[in-house]
ZAMARGU-4260 file (C-alpha; in steps of 0.2 Angstrom, whole numbers, plus 5000, padded with zeros to 4 digits):
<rodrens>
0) 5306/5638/4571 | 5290/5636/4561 | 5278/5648/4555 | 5265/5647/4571 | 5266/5663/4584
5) 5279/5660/4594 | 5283/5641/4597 | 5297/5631/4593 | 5295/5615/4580 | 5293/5596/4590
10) 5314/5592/4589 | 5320/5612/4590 | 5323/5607/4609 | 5328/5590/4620 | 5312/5580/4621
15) 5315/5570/4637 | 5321/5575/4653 | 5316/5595/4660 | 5328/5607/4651 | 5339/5609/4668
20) 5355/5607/4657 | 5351/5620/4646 | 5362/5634/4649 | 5347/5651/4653 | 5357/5669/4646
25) 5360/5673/4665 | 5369/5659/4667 | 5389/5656/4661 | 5393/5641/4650 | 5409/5632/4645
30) 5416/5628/4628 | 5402/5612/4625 | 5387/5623/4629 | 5386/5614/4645 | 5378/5626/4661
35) 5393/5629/4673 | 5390/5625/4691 | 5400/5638/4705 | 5414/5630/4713 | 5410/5628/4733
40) 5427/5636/4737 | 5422/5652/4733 | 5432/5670/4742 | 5422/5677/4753 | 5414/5694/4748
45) 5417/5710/4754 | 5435/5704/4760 | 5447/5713/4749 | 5455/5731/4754 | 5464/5745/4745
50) 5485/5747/4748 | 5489/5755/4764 | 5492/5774/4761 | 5505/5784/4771 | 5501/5801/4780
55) 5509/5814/4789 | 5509/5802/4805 | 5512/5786/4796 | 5502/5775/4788 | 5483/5776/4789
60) 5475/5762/4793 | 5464/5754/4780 | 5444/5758/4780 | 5432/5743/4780 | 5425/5741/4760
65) 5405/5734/4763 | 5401/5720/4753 | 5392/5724/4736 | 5375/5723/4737 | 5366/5707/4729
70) 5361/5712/4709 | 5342/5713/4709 | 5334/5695/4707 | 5348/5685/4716 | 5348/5678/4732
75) 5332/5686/4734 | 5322/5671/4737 | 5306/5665/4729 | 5301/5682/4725 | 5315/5688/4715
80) 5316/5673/4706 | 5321/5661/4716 | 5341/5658/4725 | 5353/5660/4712 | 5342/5660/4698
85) 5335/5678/4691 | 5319/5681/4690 | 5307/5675/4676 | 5305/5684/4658 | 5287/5689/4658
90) 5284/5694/4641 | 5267/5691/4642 | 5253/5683/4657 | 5264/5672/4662 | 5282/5669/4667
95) 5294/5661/4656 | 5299/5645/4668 | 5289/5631/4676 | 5272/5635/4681 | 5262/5631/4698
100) 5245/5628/4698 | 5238/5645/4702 | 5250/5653/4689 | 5241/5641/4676 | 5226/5648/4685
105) 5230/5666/4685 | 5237/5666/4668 | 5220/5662/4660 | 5210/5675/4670 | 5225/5686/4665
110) 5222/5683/4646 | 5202/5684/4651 | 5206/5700/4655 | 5219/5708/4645 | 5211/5701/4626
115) 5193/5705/4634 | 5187/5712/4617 | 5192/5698/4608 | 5188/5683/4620 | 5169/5689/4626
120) 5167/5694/4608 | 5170/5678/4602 | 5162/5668/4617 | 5147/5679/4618 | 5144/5678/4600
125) 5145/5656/4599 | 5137/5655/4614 | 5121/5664/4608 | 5121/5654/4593 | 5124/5640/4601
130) 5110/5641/4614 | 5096/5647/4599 | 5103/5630/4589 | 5098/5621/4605 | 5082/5632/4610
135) 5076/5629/4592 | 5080/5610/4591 | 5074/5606/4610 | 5058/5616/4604 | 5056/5608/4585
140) 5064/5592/4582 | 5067/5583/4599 | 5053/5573/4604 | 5041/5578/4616 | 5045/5569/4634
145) 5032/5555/4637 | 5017/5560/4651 | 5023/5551/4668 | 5007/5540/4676 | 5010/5544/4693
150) 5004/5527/4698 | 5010/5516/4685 | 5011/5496/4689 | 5030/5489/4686 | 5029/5485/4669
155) 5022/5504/4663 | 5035/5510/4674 | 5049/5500/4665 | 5041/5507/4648 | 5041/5526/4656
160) 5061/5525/4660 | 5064/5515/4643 | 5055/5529/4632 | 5062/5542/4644 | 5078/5537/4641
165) 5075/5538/4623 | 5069/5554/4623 | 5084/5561/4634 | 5097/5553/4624 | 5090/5560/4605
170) 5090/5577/4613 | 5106/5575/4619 | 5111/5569/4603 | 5105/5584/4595 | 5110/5597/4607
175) 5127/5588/4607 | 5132/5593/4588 | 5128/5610/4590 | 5141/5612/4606 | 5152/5604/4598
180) 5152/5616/4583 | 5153/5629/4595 | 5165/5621/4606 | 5178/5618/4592 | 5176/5636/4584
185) 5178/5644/4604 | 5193/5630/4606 | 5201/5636/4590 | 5199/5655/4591 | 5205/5655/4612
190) 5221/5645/4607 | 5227/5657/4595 | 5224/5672/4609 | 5233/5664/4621 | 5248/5659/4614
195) 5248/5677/4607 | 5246/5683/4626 | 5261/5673/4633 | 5271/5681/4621 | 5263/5700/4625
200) 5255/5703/4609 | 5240/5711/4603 | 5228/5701/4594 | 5211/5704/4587 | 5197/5691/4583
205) 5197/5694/4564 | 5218/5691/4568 | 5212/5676/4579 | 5199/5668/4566 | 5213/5669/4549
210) 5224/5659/4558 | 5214/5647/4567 | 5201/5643/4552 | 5214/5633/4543 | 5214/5620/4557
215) 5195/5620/4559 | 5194/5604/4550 | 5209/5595/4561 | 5203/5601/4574 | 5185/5594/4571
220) 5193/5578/4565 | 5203/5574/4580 | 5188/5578/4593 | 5178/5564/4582 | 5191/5551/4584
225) 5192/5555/4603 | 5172/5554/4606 | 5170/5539/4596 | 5187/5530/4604 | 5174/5534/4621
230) 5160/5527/4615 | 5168/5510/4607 | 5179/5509/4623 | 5162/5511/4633 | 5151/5496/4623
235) 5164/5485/4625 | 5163/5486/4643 | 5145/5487/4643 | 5143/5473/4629 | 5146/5454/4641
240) 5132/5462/4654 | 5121/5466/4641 | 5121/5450/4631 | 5119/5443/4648 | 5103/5450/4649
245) 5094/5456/4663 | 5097/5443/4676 | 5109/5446/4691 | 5126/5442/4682 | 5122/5454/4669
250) 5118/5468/4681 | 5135/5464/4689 | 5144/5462/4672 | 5137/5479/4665 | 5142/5489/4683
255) 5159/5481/4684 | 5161/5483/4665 | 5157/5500/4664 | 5168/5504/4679 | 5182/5496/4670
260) 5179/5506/4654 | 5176/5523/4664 | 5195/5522/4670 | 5201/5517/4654 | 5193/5533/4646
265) 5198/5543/4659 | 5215/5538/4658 | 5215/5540/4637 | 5206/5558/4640 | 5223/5566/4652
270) 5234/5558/4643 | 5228/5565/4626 | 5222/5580/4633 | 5237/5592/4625 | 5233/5586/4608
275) 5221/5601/4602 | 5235/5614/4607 | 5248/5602/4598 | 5238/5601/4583 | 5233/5620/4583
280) 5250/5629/4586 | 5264/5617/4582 | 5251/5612/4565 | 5252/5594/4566 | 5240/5580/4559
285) 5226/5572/4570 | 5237/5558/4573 | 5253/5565/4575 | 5246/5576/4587 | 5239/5561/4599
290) 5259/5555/4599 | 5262/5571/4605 | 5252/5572/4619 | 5256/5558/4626 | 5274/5562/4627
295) 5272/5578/4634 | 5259/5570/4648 | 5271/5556/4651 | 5277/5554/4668 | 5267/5571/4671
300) 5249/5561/4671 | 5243/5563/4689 | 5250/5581/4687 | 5239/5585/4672 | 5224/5575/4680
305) 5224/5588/4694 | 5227/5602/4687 | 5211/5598/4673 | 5199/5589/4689 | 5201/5608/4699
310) 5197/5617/4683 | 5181/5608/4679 | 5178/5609/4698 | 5181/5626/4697 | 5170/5629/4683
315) 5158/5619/4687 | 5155/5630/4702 | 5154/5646/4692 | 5142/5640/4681 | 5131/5635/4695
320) 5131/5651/4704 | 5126/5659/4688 | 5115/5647/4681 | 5105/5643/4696 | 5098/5662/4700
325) 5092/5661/4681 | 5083/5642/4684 | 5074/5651/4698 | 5065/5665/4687 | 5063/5655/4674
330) 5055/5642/4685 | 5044/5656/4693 | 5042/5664/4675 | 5034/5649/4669 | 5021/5643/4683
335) 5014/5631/4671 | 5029/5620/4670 | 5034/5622/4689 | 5016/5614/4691 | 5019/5599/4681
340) 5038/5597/4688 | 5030/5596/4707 | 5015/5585/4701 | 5027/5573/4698 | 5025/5574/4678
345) 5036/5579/4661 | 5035/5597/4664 | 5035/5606/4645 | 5043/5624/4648 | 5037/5638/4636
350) 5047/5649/4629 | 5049/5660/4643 | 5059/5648/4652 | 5071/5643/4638 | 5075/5659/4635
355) 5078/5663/4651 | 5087/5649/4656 | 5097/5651/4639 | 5104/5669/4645 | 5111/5660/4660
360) 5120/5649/4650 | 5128/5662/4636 | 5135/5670/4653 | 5141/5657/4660 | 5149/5651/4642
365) 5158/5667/4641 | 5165/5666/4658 | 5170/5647/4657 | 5176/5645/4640 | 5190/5656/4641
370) 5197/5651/4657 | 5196/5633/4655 | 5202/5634/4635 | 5216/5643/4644 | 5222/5633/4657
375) 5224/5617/4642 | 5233/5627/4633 | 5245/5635/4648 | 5246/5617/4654 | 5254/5611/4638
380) 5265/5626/4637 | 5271/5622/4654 | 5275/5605/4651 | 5285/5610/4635 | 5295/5623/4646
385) 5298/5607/4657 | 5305/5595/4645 | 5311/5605/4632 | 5318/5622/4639 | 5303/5632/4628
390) 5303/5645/4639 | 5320/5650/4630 | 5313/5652/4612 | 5294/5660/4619 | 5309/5673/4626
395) 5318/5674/4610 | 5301/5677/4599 | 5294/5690/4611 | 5311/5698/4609 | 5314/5700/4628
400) 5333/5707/4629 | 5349/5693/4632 | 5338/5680/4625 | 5343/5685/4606 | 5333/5691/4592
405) 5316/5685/4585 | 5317/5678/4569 | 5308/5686/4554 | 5295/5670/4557 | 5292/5679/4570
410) 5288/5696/4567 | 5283/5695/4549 | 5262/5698/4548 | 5252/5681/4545 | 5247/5679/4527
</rodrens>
C-alpha cells in the first residue's frame, strides 16, 4: 500500500491475467494459497439420518431431516452474487468485482449523487469561471468574424473561408486554454471524490482540493504531451497532401492522410486513456503513468473504446437537450443577430445572447463533468479489479468484515 485513499501500489498484486486465482475470503485455500476448487463427487445433502430410536412398540422409524437451506448469496443466481460465488462487497457505489457497463454507468450518477455538495460545488464553480474567461475573451481579444459578401466571385469566396477559418481557429485557440484549465482542475478534484466513494467515505471539496493540488502540475503536464502527440501525429498525415499543393493528388493525399492519422490518434487516445487516474491516485510521473495505461487497456482496447464512445454519446446528448432550449432564447433574445445569421452573414451576438447561452453551458458542465470524470475513473478501477484482484484491497481499506484490517495508510488523516 501507498499513501493514496484506498489503492494498492503498481506490483502489490499480479499484473497479468484477471485475478481468478486469487483465493477471495469466502473462498478455502490450501497450504500454497492456491483457491481450492469442490471436488465433483460430492454426498448429496440432506441425506443423513439420526440412530434409530426404540419405543414401547419397537423401533420408531426414522423421520425425514430436510436439507439446510442455501446460506444467503449462494446458489442464488445472478442476483445474490452470482452461483457459488457470494455476493459482492459494496463498501461504496459500486460493488467490489468486475463491472458491466451500466454498473460503470450507475456508479458515477451514484457518486453524482451521493458527494452532490461537493461535485456541483466544484463543477458549478469552474464552469462559471470558465464560461466568463471565454465570454470575456470571445468578446475582447478574438477577432471579429469577417462580413460575408453574399455574392462573392470564387476568388473572394476562397479569401472568406481562408479568413474564416482563421478567425475560428484563434478563437478556438483561445477559448481552448481556458477549458483546459478548468478541465484539469474539475479532472483532478472528481478523481479524488470518486475513489473516496468506492470505498464509502465522506469527502469534502476543501478535503478534495489538498489532496489533488499536488498533482495539478502532472496532471497539466501529461494532457500537454497528449494534445501535442495529436497534433504532430495529425501534420504528419496532413504534411505529403499539403506540400502537394492544391491539385487533385493533394486533395487525395490530405483526405487519405488525415484519415490515417485520425485512427492512429484514436487508437493512442483509448489506449492512454487511464493515465490521468494512474497519475492522480497511484502518484506516478507523466510517463510512468502512459506505461500504465497501456497495460491496464491491453487486450481490453475495444472494451474500453465502447464503454468511453457511449459516454460521450451519452453526454453529448444531455448537453444537447439542455443547451439547445437556451440557443433558442438566446437566439430570440437577441433579434439582431438572428437577422444577420438568416441573411446569410457573420451574425455578432450581444451580450444578451452570450450570457444566455453561457448559463446553458455551466449546466450542462455540472451535469457532464462528473459523470463522465467518473466513468474514467471506474473504468480504470474495473480493469485493475480484472488483472490484479483490486477489489481485495478496496475491501481491506474500507474495512469491510473477512477481508482484514485497513492499514494505518488508510485511516490516518491526509496531511
Amino acid at each position: 500500500m501507498n499513501d493514496t485513499p484506498g489503492w494498492a501500489s503498481p506490483g502489490s498484486a499480479p499484473s497479468e491475467g484477471q485475478g481468478a486465482d486469487v483465493p477471495r475470503p469466502a473462498e478455502p485455500a490450501d497450504e500454497h494459497g492456491s483457491a481450492v476448487k469442490w471436488s465433483k463427487d460430492q454426498p448429496p445433502a440432506g441425506q443423513w439420518s439420526p440412530p434409530t430410536a426404540s419405543g414401547p412398540s419397537g423401533p420408531v422409524p426414522p423421520r425425514p431431516v430436510p436439507p439446510p437451506a442455501p446460506a444467503p448469496g449462494w446458489g442464488g443466481g445472478h442476483q445474490q452474487g452470482g452461483w457459488g460465488r457470494p455476493p459482492a462487497a459494496k463498501p461504496g457505489v459500486i460493488p467490489l468485482r468486475p463491472l458491466g457497463v451500466g454498473e460503470i454507468l450507475d456508479g458515477a450518477v451514484s457518486t453524482l449523487r451521493a458527494h452532490w455538495r461537493a461535485v456541483l460545488g466544484l463543477t458549478i464553480t469552474v464552469s462559471v469561471l470558465t464560461q466568463i474567461g471565454e465570454i470575456l475573451l470571445q468578446r475582447y481579444v478574438a477577432p471579429v468574424p469577417p462580413k460575408i459578401d453574399p455574392d462573392p466571385t470564387p476568388a473572394q469566396a476562397l479569401s472568406q473561408a481562408v479568413e474564416s477559418a482563421q478567425v475560428s481557429l484563434i478563437t478556438l485557440a483561445l477559448t481552448s486554454v481556458v477549458t483546459l484549465i478548468g478541465t484539469l482542475i474539475t479532472t483532478a478534484l472528481l478523481t479524488v471524490v470518486i475513489s473516496r466513494s468506492v470505498l464509502g467515505r465522506p469527502v469534502t471539496l476543501s478535503d478534495a482540493w489538498h489532496e489533488a493540488r499536488p498533482r495539478l502540475p502532472q496532471l497539466l503536464a501529461l494532457t500537454v504531451l497528449l494534445a501535442l502527440l495529436s497534433v504532430g501525429i495529425m501534420t504528419v498525415g496532413l504534411l505529403p497532401g499539403l506540400l502537394i499543393g492544391g491539385s487533385t493528388a493533394g486533395v487525395v493525399l490530405i483526405t487519405l492522410g488525415g484519415l490515417a492519422a485520425g485512427v492512429v490518434i484514436l487508437w493512442l487516445m483509448i489506449r492512454f486513456s487511464l493515465s490521468s487516474p494512474a497519475l492522480m491516485l497511484e502518484r506516478q510521473g507523466v510517463l510512468a503513468s502512459l506505461r500504465r495505461s497501456a497495460k491496464l487497456v491491453q487486450g481490453a482496447w475495444w472494451r474500453v473504446f465502447g464503454i468511453l464512445a457511449l459516454t460521450m454519446l451519452l453526454m453529448f446528448l444531455v448537453t444537447m437537450i439542455i443547451a439547445i432550449p437556451f440557443a433558442v432564447i438566446a437566439y430570440l433574445v437577441d433579434g439582431e443577430g438572428v437577422g444577420e445569421l438568416f441573411a446569410g452573414t457573420n451574425p455578432e451576438f450581444g451580450w444578451p445572447f452570450l450570457i444566455i447561452t453561457g448559463i446553458g453551458a455551466v449546466i450542462a458542465a455540472a451535469i457532464t463533468y462528473p459523470i463522465s470524470s467518473g466513468v474514467s475513473v471506474l473504468l480504470y478501477v474495473d480493469q485493475r479489479i480484472r488483472r490484479e484482484a483490486l477489489d481485495l484491497e478496496l475491501a481491506r481499506a474500507a474495512g469491510v468484515p473477512g477481508y482484514g484490517s485497513p492499514s494505518p495508510d488508510d485511516t490516518a488523516p491526509r496531511s
